[in-house]
C-alpha positions as CSV (number, residue, x, y, z in Angstrom):
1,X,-6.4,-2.9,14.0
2,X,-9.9,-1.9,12.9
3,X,-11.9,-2.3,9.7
4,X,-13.9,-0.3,8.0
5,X,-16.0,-0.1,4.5
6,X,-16.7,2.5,2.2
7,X,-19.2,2.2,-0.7
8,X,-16.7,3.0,-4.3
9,X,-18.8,5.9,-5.0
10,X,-18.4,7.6,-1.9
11,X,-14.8,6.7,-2.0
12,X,-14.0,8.1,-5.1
13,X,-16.1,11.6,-4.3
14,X,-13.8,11.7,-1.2
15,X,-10.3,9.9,-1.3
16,X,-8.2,12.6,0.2
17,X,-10.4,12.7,2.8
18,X,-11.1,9.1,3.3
19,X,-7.5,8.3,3.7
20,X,-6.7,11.2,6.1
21,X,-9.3,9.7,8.2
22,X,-7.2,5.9,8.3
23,X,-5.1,4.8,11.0
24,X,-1.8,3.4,10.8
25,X,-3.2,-0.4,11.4
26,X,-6.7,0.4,10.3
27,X,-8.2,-1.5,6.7
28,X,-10.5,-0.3,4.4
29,X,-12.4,-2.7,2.6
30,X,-14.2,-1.5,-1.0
31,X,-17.5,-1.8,-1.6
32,X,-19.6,-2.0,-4.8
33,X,-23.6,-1.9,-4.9
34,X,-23.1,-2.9,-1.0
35,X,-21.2,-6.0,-1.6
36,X,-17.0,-5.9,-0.9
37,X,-15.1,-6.0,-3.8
38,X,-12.4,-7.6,-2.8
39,X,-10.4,-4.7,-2.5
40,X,-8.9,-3.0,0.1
41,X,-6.5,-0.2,1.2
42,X,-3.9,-0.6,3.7
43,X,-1.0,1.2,5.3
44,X,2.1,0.2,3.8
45,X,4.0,-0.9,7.0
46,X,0.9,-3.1,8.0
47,X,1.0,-4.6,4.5
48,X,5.1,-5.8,5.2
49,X,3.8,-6.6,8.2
50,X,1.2,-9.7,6.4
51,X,3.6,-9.6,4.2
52,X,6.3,-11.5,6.2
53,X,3.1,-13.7,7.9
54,X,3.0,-15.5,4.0
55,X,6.3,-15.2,2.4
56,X,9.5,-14.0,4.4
57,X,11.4,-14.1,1.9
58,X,9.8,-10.9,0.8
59,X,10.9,-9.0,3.7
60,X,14.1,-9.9,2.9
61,X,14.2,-7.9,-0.2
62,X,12.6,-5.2,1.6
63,X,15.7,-5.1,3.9
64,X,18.4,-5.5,1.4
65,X,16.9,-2.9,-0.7
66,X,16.8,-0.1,2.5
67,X,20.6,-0.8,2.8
68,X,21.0,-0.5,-0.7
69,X,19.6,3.0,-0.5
70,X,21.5,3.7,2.6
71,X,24.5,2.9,0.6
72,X,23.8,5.1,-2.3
73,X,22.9,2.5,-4.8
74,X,20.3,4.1,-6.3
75,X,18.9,5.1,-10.1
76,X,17.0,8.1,-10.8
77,X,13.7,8.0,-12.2
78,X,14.7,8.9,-15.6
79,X,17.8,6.1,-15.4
80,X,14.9,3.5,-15.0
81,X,12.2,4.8,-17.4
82,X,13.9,7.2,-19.5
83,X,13.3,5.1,-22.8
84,X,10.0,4.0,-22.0
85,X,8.6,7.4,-21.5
């Protein structure tokens, strides 16, 4: 796993091209005025991954909902926000 920082500037002038550049276990970490944000951008897998480290209950879910889609048991996009929108 590696970490790397980008200033917010640079990473909103380049996104595409800042995230092409990440690694499956690599984290970016935000920076604003050169001081870290807070902020970060991680792959989703590695995020599951800290994920279960806090709360594996979460993982879970996770698992129960891939056999749900598995299964079929799924709503279409307008079935879940077709009143909202």
């Amino acid at each position: 796993m590696s970490t790397k920082t980008i200033d917010a500037t640079d990473l909103r002038n380049n996104l595409s091209a800042t995230i092409s550049t990440l690694g499956k276990d690599d984290i970016l970490f935000i920076k604003s005025r050169g001081k870290l944000t807070g902020k970060a951008i991680i792959d989703d897998e590695l995020l599951e991954d800290l994920l279960l480290l806090k709360d594996g209950e979460y993982i879970a879910d996770i698992a129960r909902a891939r056999e749900e889609i598995k299964q079929g048991n799924i709503y279409t996009f307008n079935e879940v926000f077709g009143d909202v929108l």
